[in-house]
Structures are given as structure tokens and as C-alpha cells.
C-alpha positions in Angstrom: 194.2 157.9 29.3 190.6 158.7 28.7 189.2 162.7 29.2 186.2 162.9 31.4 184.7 165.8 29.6 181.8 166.8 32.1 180.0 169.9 32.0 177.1 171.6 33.3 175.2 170.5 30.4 176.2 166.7 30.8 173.6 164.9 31.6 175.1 161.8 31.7 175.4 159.8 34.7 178.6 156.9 36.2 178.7 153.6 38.4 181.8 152.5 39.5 182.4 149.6 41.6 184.9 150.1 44.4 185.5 148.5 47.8 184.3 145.4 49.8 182.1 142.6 48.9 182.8 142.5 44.9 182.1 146.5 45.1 179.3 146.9 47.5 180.7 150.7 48.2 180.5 151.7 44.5 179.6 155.3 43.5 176.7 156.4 41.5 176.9 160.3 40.3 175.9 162.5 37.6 179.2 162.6 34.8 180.1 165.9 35.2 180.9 165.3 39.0 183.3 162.4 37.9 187.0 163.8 38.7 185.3 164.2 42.3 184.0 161.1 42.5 185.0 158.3 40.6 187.3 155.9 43.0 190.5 154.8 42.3 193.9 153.4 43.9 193.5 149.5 44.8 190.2 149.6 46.8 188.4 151.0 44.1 190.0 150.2 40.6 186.8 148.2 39.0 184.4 148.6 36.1 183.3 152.1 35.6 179.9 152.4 33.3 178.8 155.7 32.3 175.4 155.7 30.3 173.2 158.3 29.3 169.3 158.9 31.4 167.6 157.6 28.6 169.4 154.0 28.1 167.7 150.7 27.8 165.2 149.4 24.5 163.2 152.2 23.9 166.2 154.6 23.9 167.1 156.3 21.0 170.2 154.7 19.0 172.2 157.3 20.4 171.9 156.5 24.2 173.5 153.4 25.8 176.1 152.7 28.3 179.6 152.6 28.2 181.4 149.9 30.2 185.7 150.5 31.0 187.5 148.0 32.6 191.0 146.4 32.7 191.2 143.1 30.6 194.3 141.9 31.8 196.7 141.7 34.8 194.1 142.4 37.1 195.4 142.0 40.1 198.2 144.6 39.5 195.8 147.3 37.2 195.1 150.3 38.8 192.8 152.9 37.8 193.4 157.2 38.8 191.6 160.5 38.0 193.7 163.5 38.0 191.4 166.9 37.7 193.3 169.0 35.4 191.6 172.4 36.3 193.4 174.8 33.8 191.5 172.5 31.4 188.2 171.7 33.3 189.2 168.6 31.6 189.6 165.4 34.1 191.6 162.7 32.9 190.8 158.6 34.1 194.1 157.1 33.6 194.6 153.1 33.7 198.0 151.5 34.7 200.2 149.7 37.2 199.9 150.0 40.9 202.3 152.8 42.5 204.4 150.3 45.0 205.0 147.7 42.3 208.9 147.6 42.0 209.9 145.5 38.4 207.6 144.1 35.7 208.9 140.8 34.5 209.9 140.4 31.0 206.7 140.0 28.4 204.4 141.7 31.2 201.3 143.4 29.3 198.5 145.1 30.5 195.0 145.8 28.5 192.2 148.3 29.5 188.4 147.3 27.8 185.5 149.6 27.0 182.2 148.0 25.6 179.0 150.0 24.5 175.4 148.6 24.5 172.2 150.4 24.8 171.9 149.6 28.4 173.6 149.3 31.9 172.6 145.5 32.4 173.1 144.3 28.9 175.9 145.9 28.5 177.6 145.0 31.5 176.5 141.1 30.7 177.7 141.4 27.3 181.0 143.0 28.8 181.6 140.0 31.5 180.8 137.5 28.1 184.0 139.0 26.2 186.2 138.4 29.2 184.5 135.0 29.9 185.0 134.0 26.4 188.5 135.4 26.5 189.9 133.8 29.4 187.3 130.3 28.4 185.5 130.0 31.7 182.1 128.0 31.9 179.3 129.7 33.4 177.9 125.8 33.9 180.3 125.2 36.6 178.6 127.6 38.8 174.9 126.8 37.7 175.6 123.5 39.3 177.5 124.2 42.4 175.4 122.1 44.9 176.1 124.9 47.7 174.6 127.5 45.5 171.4 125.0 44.2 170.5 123.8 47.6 169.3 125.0 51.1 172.0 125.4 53.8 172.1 125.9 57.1 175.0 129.1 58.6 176.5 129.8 61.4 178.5 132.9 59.8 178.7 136.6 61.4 175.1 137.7 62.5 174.0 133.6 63.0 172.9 132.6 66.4 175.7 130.3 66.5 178.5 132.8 65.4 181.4 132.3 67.8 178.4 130.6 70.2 177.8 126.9 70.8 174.7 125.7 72.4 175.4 126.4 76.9 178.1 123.7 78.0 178.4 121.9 74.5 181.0 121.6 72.1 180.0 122.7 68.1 179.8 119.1 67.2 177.0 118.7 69.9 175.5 121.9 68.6 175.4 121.0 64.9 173.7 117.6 65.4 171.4 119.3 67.6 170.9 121.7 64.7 170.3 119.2 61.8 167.6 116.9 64.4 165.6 119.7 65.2 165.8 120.6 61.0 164.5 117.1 60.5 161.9 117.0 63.3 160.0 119.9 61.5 161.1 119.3 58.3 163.8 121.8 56.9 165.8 119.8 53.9 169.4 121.6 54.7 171.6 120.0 52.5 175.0 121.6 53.4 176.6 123.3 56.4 178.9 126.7 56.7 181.3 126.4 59.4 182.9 130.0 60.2 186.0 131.1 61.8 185.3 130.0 65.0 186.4 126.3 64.0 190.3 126.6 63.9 193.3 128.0 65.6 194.0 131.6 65.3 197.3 133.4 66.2 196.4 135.2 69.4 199.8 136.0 70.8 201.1 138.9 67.9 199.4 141.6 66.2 198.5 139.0 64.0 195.6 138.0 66.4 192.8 136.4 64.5 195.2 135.6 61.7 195.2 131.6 60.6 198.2 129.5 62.7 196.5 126.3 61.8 193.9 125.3 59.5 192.7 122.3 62.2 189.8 122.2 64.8 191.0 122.5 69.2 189.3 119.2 70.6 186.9 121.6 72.6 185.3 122.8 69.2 185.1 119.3 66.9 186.4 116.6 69.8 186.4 113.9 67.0 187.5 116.5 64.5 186.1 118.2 61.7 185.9 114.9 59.9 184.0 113.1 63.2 181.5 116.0 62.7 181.0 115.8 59.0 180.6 111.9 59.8 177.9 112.8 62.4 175.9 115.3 60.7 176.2 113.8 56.9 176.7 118.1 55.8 178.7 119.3 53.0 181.0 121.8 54.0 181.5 125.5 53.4 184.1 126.1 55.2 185.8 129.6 55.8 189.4 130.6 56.0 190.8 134.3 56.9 194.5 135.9 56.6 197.7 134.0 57.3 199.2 134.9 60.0 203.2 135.3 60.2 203.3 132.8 62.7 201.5 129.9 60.7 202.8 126.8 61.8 202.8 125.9 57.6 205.4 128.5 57.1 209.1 127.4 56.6 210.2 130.5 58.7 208.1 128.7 61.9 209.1 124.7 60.9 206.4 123.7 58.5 206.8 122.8 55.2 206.2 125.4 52.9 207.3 129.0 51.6 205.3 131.9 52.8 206.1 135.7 51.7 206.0 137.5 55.8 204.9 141.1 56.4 204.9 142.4 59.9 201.5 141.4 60.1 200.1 138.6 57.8 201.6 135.9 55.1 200.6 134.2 52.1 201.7 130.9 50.5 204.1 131.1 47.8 203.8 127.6 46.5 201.1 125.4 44.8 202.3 122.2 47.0 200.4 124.1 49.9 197.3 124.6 48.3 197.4 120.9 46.8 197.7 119.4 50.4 195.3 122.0 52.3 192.6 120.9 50.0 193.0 118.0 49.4 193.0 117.2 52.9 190.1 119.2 53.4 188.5 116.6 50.8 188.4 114.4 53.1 186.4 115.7 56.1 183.3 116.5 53.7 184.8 120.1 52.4 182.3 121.0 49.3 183.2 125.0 49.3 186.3 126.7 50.1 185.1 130.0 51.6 188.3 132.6 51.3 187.4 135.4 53.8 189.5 138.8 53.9 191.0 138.8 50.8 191.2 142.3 50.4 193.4 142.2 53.7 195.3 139.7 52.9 196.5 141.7 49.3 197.1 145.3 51.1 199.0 143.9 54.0 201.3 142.2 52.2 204.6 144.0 50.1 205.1 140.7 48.5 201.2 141.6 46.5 202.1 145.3 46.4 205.2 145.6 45.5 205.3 142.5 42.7 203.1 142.6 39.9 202.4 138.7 39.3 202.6 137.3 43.0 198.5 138.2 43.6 197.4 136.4 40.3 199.8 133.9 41.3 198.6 133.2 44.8 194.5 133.1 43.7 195.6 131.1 40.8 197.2 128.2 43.3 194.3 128.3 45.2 192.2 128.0 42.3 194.0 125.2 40.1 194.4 123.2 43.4 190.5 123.5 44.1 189.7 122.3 40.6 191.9 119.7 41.3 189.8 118.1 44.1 186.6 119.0 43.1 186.1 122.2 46.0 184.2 125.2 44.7 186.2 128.7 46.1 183.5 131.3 47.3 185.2 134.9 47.6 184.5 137.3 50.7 185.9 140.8 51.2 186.5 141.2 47.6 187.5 144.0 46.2 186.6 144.2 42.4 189.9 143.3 41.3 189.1 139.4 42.9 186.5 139.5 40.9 187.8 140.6 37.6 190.9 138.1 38.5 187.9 135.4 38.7 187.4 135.2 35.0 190.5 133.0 35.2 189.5 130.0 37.5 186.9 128.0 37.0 186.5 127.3 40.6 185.6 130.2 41.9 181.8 129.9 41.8 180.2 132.5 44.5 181.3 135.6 46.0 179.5 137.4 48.7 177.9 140.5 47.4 176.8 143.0 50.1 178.4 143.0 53.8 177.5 141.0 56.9 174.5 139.8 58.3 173.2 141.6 61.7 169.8 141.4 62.2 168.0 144.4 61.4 170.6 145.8 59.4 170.5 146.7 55.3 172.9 144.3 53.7 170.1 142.8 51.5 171.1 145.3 48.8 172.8 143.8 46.7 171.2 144.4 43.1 173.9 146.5 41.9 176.8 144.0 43.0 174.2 141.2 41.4 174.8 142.4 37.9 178.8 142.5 38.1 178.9 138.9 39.7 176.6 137.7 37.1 178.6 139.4 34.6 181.5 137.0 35.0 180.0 134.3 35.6 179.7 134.4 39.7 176.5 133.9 41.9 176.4 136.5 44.1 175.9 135.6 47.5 173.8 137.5 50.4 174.6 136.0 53.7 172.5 134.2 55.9 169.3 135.7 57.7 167.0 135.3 60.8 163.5 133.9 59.9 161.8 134.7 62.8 161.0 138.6 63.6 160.3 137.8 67.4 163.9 136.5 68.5 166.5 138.4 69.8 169.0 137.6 72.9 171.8 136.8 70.6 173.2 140.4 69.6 171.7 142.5 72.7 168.2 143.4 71.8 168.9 143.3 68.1 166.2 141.5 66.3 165.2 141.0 62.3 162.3 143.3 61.7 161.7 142.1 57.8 162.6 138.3 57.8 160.0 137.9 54.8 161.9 140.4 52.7 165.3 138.8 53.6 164.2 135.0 52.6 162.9 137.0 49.2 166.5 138.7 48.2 167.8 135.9 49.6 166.2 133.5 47.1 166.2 135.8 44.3 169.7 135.9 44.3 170.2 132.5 42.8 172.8 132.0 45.6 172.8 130.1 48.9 170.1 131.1 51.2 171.1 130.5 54.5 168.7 130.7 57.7 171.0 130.8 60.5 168.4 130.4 63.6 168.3 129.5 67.3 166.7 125.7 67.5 163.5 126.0 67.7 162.9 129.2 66.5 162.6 129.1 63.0 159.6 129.8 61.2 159.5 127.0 58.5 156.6 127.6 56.5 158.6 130.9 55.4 161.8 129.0 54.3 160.1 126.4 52.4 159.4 129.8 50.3 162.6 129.3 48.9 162.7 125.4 48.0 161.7 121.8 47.4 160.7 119.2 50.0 164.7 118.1 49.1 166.3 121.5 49.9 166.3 122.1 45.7 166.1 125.9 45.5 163.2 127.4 43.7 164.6 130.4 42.0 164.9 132.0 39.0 168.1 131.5 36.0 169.5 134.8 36.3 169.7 137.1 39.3 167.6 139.4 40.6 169.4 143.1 39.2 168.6 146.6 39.7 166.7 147.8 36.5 168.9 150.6 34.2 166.0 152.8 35.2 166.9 152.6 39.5 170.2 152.8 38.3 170.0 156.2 36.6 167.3 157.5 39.1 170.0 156.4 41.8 173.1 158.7 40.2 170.6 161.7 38.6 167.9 162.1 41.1 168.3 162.8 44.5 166.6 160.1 46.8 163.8 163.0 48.2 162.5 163.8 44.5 159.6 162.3 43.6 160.8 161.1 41.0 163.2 159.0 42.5 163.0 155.2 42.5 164.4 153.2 44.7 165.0 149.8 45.1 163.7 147.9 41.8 165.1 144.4 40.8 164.5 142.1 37.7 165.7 138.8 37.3 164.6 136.0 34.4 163.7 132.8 34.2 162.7 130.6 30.8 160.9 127.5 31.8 160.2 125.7 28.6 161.6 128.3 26.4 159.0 130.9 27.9 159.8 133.8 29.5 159.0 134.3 33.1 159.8 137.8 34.5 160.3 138.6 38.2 160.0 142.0 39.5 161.0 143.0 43.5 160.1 146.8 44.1 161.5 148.3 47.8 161.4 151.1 49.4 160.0 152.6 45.9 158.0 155.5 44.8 155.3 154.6 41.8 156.6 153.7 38.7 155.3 152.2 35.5 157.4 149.4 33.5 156.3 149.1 30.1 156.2 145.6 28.9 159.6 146.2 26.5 161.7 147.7 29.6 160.4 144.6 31.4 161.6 142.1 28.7 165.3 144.0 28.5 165.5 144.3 32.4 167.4 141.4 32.8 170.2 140.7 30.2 169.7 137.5 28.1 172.4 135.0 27.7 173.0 135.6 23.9 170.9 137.9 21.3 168.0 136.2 19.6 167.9 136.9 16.0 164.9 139.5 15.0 162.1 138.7 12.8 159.6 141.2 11.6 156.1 140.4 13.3 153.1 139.2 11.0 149.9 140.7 11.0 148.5 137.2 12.4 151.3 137.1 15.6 149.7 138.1 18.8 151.7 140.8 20.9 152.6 139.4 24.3 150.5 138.9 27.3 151.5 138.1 30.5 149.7 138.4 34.0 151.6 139.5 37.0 151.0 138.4 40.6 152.3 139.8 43.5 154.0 136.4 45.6 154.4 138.6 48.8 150.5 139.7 49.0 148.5 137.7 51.5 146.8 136.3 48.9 148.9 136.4 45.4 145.8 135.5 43.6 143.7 138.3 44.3 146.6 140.8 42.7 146.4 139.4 38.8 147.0 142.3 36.9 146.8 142.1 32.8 150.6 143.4 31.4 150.8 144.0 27.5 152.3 146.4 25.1 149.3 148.3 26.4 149.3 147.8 29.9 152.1 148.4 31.7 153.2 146.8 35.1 152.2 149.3 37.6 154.3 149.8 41.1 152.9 151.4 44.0 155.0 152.7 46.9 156.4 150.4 48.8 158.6 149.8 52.5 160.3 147.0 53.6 157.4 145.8 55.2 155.2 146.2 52.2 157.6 145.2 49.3 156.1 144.1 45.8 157.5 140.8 44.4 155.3 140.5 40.6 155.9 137.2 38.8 155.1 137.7 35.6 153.9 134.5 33.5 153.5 134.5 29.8 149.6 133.3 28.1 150.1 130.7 25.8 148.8 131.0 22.1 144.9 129.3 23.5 144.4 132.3 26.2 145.8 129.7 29.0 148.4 131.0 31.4 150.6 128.8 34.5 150.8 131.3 37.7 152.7 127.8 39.4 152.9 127.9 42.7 151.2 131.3 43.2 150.7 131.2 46.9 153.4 128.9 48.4 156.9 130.1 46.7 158.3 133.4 46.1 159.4 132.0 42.6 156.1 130.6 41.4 157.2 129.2 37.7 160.6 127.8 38.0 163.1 125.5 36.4 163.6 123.7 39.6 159.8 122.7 39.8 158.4 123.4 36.2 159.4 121.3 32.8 157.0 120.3 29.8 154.6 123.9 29.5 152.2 123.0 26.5 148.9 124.4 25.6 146.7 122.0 24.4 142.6 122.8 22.3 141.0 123.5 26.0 143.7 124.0 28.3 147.2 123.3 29.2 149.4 120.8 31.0 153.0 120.7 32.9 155.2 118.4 34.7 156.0 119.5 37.9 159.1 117.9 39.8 160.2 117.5 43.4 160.7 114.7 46.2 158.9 111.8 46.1 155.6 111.7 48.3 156.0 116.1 48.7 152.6 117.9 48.2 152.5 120.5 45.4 149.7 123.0 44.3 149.6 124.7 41.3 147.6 127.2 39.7 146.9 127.7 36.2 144.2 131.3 34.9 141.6 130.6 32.3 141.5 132.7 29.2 140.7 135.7 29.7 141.3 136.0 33.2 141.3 139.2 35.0 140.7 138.2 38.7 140.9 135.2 41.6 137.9 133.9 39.8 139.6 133.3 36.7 141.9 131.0 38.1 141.7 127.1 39.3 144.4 125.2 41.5 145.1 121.5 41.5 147.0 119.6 44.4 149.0 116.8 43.4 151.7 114.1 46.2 154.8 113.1 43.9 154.9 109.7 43.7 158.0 107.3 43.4 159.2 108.8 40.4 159.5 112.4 41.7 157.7 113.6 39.1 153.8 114.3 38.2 152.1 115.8 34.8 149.4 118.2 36.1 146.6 118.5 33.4 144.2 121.8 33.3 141.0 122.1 33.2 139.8 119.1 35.1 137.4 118.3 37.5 139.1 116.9 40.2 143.0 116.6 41.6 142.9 112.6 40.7 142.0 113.5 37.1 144.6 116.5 36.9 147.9 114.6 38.4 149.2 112.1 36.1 152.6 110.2 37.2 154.8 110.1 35.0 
């Protein structure tokens, strides 16, 4: 039991994450509204942060953020506020869901709180104890090839959704798909195949629920695996509810238990999982995409009603994906799937904001970005139309900020997915996002809402001027150097000081502090903004006594700054300032060295793919300041770029 002790004179605010998509619903409010608005029950039973206005590095010691949390038995915790009024005194309590019947013998449950000085870091430093805890590797999902490369979607809001090309089956559609990708070339390295590929149930209630995992000849004639064969695609392939009359089921003649509700089922043995997958495996199955999880757990007494059979279904589905080498990607997860996460390794991804429809606002997702990343999840945004001028496919519904999608989309160090109409992509915007060989170009950590949009989001109402809107940072260190990227939407003015810039995204592990020498430079950096029409004629000085300044900004005229540090001789790398949303990258960018008159980098990619880089001169304050060099990879892949030189064949060096 914990007493929410707001008052009038409170001016503490709350975030909790409740509902779909890993909490995409959660609530932001002042503290002293808490017993009114904090969620609870099994929808809405996830971390709950309550920080002060002031949080983040320049903060006094005082201020920080306080993040609660179960830290066991996640699956069955449940979280309630009771208002006791004679009191004014609201009480959060923590314990077992209502309908749960019996607790086996040894059951335990454990409830977490964690304080830092601010919202990200502490929430980071929160997810570390229970990744620690429970000994999951955050390098399984860095290296998820579904999350690393370019992929092509055909989920909800696609032009393909439920859709084949006129007269064609899917397989005819997907080849058609991956030609027209290589005719103008778009390096899609994997394939999501949605719910349209199997047999559903459509003779109970249970319409739409799973009968059999398999393809009808009129979808894949030669089967899933004929199509993997003909298109040479990885899989991500979704999966919804069970349906009651699952031909797997014993109760129907298959082979295996299932737990049956009026409505849906669930597996109640690891054999399943073991033979689902693994047969899977064989028809080119990379990601296992588990849609409607939420629905499956509240339809179902067998989850409600027991307070291990949850745990024990995603924990099946999890050891068996390990098992064969499948990454699980959760959808229509409620935060409880995600806390439950901490304990299987092979849950890599988890969708993060709700369908794709074109035109429509799922792209925010820089709240449910610093949860996901938290534990150890990339958080996923769905796929996206890249061309503004389309429509046909959902009536007259058509994407009116493609360039802002393919942004969050990239800065989400997920999947980005275009999901187009053949022939209607617009390419040059895509390639914004990757390589020549589909290797996405994107920063280390995730694009986050800063503690500073957070607070302005539960204190200040949206028409105040001093609101802020939509702010994001996310990291990179390329070379051990810190490369800062800074999305600003649908934002009034605001200036980040160089500190708050530093601390806006959490860093993996605390550096130890050393006091600075009178000889030690303060930090430079100079900012460009990657979404201008011309990056290089934004370069804006940011030190300890310039701050980064934001201007007001739409969805149309979003800010993206990439902020690059100056080395120690005055040099500074601005990358790929006018081809890439991500400019300075680990994907591209190894080897950053300042040398008596310049500086030099090694710059990676496909073999034969054209790069141009930038580097600014010392001193630097404008376009004029800057110099570009364009370099073709050879055989190797991999070229050492050399500035200042006279000319690209002096400045590209294979190596």
C-alpha cells in the first residue's frame, strides 16, 4: 500500500502506462489528481513514475522521479487506487488479480520503486535492475536482423492488407513486390506476412480466431515455404487468438491440450509451441509476430482465474522460440507483456503505438519508446505510406506527412516498414533510412520524449504557451563520441541547454566523474537540421553557452537537429548531412580521428554504393564552413575518407 498524498499545493506530476501497444493509452496528470486518474485493474497495472517539474541534471538534489512497478509475478500483479475521502488520503495498493482462485504453494509477489533525478534515467536504470534480475541480454535484440534491416509490410493500413494484386494469389503479389523493389533499387531484406495468410475460424463467435496456422492454396498455392523459396524474404509472420475450434486442440482431434473459453483457447503444453515453430523454421520464419495478446489473456478463465497459467503460456512460446532461433515480436500488449518480457530472451520487439492508417497519428510513440527500451525491447512503429499522392486503398484516405513518418520510423531503432502500391513508392525518401544493403542507419538508443515534454504534457495544458509538445532525444556514440539527435513536433519554442541535451537520453551505465582542468575545453557541438531542404545551411553553434534553440513546428515543418561533437583541433563530422535522417551513425561511421589539419573516418556500406560525407572546418558557423567528399565503396565495403583534401580521389582511401 502506498498513500498518494496530493494536495492543492502538490506540484508534482504522474505517468502511468496502461492499455494497448506496451501502454500507448497511458495517463499523464498533475499528482494531486492521482486517485482520479491513475489506471488500474488488468488493462492498466504498469509502471507508474511520479517526478517532480524540475527533474532532470540541473535539478536540485531534491527533485527526481520515482518509478513503482511490480518485480515479480507479472502476469497475475495487479495494481488499485481506492480514494479514501474522510482522509483526502488516496491509497495505490499492489496485489493479485480479483478472479484468481488458489495461489500455488511458494507463490510470491514483489512490488519495485526506484528514484533517479529524472523520468528517462530513471526509468532505464529501473528496466536495468529487472534486466539484471531476471539475466536478459539486451545484445539479443541489438542484433535481431528484422529490427537492423529494411523490410517490406503488408500489415493493417498496407496496400496489401487483406488485398492481393487484381486476379492474383499473394505469392504472385509478393514476387511482384520484391521485382519492382529491385528494379528501382529498394534493399528489403525481410517480409511481414499478416493475418490474411491462414485459416481463421469463421463459423462460431470465434470468427477471426486461429483454426490452423497453414496457408489455403488460393493465398500461397505452393505454400508458405514455395513463397519464401520464390521471394528469398525472411519472415515476420503474425499470429492472432486461438480459437476454440483449433484443429490443434485435443477437444477438436489434434494433438495437444488447449484450456477453452466460450470464445478463444490457449495452448497448455510446450510440445505445441516446439512443433509450431519449429516447423515454421522451415518455411523461412525469422520473427514470430504474437498479435492480440491482450485478448487472448482477458478472454480466457484459464489466465484469469489461475495465477501462473499466463507466465506459463508466454514462457512456452518463448523457450520454444529460443529454441529454433525465432525472435517473438509482441502486439496488443498490455504492459504486463512487457514487464513479463524481462524473462525471455526472445522476445525482441514490441509494437509501440497502434495501427497504421494513413493519415492517422500513431507515430507517437516517444513515451512507449522509453518503457520498451527500458527492458530491453525495440519499440516498434508500424509500417507507413511513402508517397503523399496515393490513396484508392482505404477510400480517399491518403498519408499527408510521409517524410515525418520515415523519420519516427527510423528513429525508433525498430523495423521501418514502407508498405506501398508497386510503383508508387518514393525511393529517394526510404533510402533516408538505410544502406545500399537495406542496413538501417539509425541511432543506438531510441528516439524518447525529453523529461521536459513529459512534465509540460501532465502540468501544462496543451493551449499554454508554455506547453511543449512533441520533443524526442535519442543517442548515438560513434567512436566513443557522442552524437545527439533531437526530433521537435508539433512544438512551441523551447531552448535545450547543452546539459539537458546530454541527459535527454539515458546512457547505458554511469560514467565515473572527474573534475574538469583549467586546460579541458567545454563541449562543442554543431547541430543541423536533417529535414531542412538544405541541412547545411541550418548549422547552429551549441555549447554551455549556446543552447539548442527550437522554433515552432507542425507535422509538415518538424525539426530533426543532429548534433555532432568538434574534435580537440576545431574539426567536426556532420556525415551524411543531406542524404540520411541519421547523419553520423554506427551503421555507416567507425574510426573518427582528428589528425594536425583535419580529420579522417571510415565509412562502411555495400560494395560499389555511392556515399557523400561532410565534414565543418574550425570554426565553422555557416554552409561555407563546410566541404563534402563523395566516395563508391569498393570490394571491401569499406572506404577511409580523409579531410581536407583537394579532390574525392585524394580523400577516399580503400581500405
Amino acid at each position: 500500500r502506498l498513500p498518494i498524498l496530493g494536495s492543492e499545493e502538490d506540484n508534482r506530476g504522474f505517468l502511468a502506462y496502461a492499455g494497448n501497444m506496451i501502454g500507448a493509452s497511458y495517463r499523464a496528470d498533475a499528482w494531486n489528481n492521482a486517485t482520479l486518474a491513475l489506471p488500474s485493474g488488468i488493462e492498466g497495472s504498469g509502471p507508474v513514475v511520479v517526478f517532480s517539474p524540475d527533474m532532470g541534471p540541473e535539478a536540485a538534489e531534491k527533485e527526481g522521479a520515482v518509478v513503482i512497478s511490480p518485480l515479480s509475478s507479472f502476469m497475475s500483479a495487479n495494481q488499485a487506487v481506492d480514494n479514501v475521502t474522510l482522509s483526502d488520503v488516496g491509497i495505490l495498493r499492489y496485489g493479485i488479480m480479483g478472479k484468481v482462485t488458489q495461489l500455488p504453494k511458494g507463490y510470491s509477489m514483489e512490488t519495485i520503486m526506484f528514484a533517479h533525478k529524472g523520468f528517462n534515467q530513471a526509468m532505464h536504470n529501473w528496466g536495468d535492475v529487472l534486466l539484471t534480475r531476471y539475466g536478459k541480454d539486451r545484445g539479443r535484440t541489438r542484433a535481431d536482423l528484422t529490427t537492423n534491416y529494411l523490410g517490406y509490410s503488408t500489415d493493417n493500413g498496407a496496400w496489401y492488407y487483406w488485398n492481393p494484386e487484381a486476379n492474383q494469389s499473394y505469392t504472385k503479389t509478393l514476387k511482384d513486390v520484391k521485382a519492382y523493389a529491385e528494379e528501382v533499387g529498394l534493399p528489403y531484406r525481410h517480409l511481414q506476412i499478416d493475418s490474411w495468410w491462414y485459416y481463421q475460424d469463421t463459423e462460431s463467435w470465434g470468427a477471426h480466431g486461429i483454426k490452423n496456422w497453414t496457408s489455403p492454396g488460393s493465398i500461397f498455392p505452393t505454400g508458405p515455404d514455395g513463397m519464401y523459396n520464390e521471394t528469398g524474404y525472411p519472415l515476420v509472420a503474425h499470429n492472432r487468438f486461438w480459437s476454440n475450434r483449433t484443429d490443434y486442440a485435443k477437444q477438436n482431434g489434434g494433438d495437444w491440450d488447449f484450456c477453452f473459453d466460450d470464445k478463444k483457447s490457449f495452448p497448455l503444453e510446450y510440445g505445441f509451441w516446439e512443433w509450431l515453430l519449429g516447423d515454421a523454421k522451415k518455411w523461412g520464419l525469422h520473427t514470430y509476430e504474437q498479435d492480440w495478446l491482450f485478448g487472448e489473456f482477458e478472454d480466457n478463465h484459464c489466465t484469469l482465474e489461475s495465477a501462473t497459467s499466463a507466465r506459463m503460456w508466454l514462457m512456452q512460446m518463448g523457450i520454444a522460440a529460443e529454441a529454433h532461433s525465432i525472435s517473438i515480436q509482441y502486439c496488443m500488449a498490455w504492459p504486463r507483456f512487457l514487464l513479463q518480457s524481462v524473462e525471455i530472451q526472445s522476445v525482441t520487439q514490441a509494437r509501440a503505438s497502434e495501427d497504421y492508417t494513413p493519415g492517422n497519428d500513431q507515430w507517437k510513440l516517444g513515451v512507449t519508446s522509453i518503457f520498451a527500451h527500458a527492458l530491453g525491447v525495440t519499440p516498434l512503429k508500424d509500417n507507413f505510406w511513402s508517397n503523399s499522392t496515393v490513396s484508392g486503398r482505404y477510400g480517399d484516405a491518403h498519408e499527408p506527412y510521409p517524410r515525418l513518418q520515415a523519420a519516427v520510423s527510423t528513429l525508433s531503432s525498430g523495423s521501418v516498414l514502407p508498405s506501398d502500391k508497386i510503383g508508387t513508392s518514393d525511393v529517394e525518401l526510404i533510402l533516408r533510412s538505410c544502406r545500399r544493403d537495406g542496413l538501417l542507419l539509425r541511432p543506438d538508443r531510441p528516439a524518447m520524449k525529453i523529461d521536459a515534454a513529459i512534465a509540460s504534457e501532465a502540468l501544462t495544458p496543451p493551449s499554454s504557451p508554455s506547453s511543449v509538445g512533441e520533443v524526442w532525444a535519442a543517442h548515438s556514440e560513434v567512436s566513443s563520441l557522442p552524437h545527439i539527435l533531437v526530433l521537435s513536433v508539433d512544438s512551441k519554442p523551447l531552448n535545450l541547454t547543452l546539459p539537458s541535451l546530454l541527459a535527454a537520453s539515458p546512457r547505458p551505465r554511469p560514467r565515473p566523474r572527474r573534475r574538469r582542468r583549467r586546460a579541458d575545453r567545454a563541449p562543442t557541438f554543431l547541430a543541423i537540421d536533417t529535414n531542412a531542404r538544405d541541412p547545411l545551411e541550418t548549422i547552429k553553434v551549441v555549447s554551455e553557452s549556446s543552447p539548442l534553440d527550437l522554433g515552432n513546428t507542425t507535422r509538415d515543418t518538424f525539426e530533426l537537429w543532429a548534433l555532432s561533437p568538434t574534435l580537440v583541433n576545431g574539426w567536426t563530422l556532420l556525415g551524411e548531412a543531406t542524404d540520411k535522417w541519421v547523419p553520423v551513425s554506427n551503421g555507416r561511421f567507425s574510426q573518427i580521428r582528428a589528425s594536425s589539419g583535419g580529420l579522417s573516418v571510415v565509412a562502411k556500406g555495400k560494395p560499389g554504393e555511392t556515399v557523400r560525407v561532410y565534414a565543418a572546418a574550425p570554426g565553422a558557423t555557416a554552409k561555407d564552413g563546410t566541404m563534402g567528399v563523395t566516395c563508391t565503396l569498393a570490394a571491401s565495403g569499406s572506404v577511409r575518407i580523409v579531410f581536407p583534401r583537394a579532390n574525392s580521389a585524394e580523400a577516399c582511401v580503400e581500405v
